[in-house]
C-alpha positions as CSV (number, residue, x, y, z in Angstrom):
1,X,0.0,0.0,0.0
2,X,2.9,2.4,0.6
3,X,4.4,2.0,-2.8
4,X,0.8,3.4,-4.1
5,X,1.4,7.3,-2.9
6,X,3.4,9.5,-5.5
7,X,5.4,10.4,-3.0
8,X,6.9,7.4,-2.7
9,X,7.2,7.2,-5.9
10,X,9.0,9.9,-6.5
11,X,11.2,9.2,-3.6
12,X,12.1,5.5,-5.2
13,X,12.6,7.6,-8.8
14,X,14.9,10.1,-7.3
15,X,16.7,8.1,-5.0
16,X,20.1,7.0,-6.8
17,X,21.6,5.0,-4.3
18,X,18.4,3.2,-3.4
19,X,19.0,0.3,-1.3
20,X,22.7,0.5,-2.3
21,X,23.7,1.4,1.1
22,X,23.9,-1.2,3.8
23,X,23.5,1.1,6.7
24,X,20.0,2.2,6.0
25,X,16.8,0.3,6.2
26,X,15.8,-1.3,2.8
27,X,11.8,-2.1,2.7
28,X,11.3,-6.0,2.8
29,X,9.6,-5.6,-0.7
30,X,11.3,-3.0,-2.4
31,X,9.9,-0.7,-5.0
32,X,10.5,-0.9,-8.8
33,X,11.1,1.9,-11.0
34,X,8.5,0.7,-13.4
35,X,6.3,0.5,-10.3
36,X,6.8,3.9,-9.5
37,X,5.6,5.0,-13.4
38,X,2.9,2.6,-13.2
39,X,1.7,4.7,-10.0
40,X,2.1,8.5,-11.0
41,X,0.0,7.2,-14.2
42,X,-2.6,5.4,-12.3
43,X,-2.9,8.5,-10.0
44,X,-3.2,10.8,-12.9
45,X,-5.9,8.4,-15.0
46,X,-7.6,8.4,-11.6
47,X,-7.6,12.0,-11.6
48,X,-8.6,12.8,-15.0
49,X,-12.0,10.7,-14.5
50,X,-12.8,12.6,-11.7
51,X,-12.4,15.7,-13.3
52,X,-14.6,14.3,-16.5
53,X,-17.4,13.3,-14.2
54,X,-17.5,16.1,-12.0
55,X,-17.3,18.4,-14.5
56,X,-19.9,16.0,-16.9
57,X,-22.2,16.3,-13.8
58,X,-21.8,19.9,-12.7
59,X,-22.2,21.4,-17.1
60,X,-25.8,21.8,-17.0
């Protein structure tokens, strides 16, 4: 469920050295680039169709 928020997407996309550094706590399932598109698209679809039936509903 936490790899589903754009931010943390955007953290996993601007992250370089993600889970490259053995000090730091790496998720038990980490999150995939691809995964992180996959999100910011799914939250922007999501987005769109709310604005199409909002405004579909609202344009009398």
């Amino acid at each position: 469920m936490k790899h589903a928020q754009p931010i943390n997407a955007w953290n996993r996309l601007a992250d370089i050295s993600y889970a490259h550094d053995p000090f730091t706590l790496v998720p038990r399932h980490q999150a995939t680039a691809q995964g992180a598109w996959i999100t910011f698209a799914a939250w922007a679809a999501v987005a769109a169709v709310v604005a199409i039936v909002a405004v579909d509903r609202r344009d009398v």
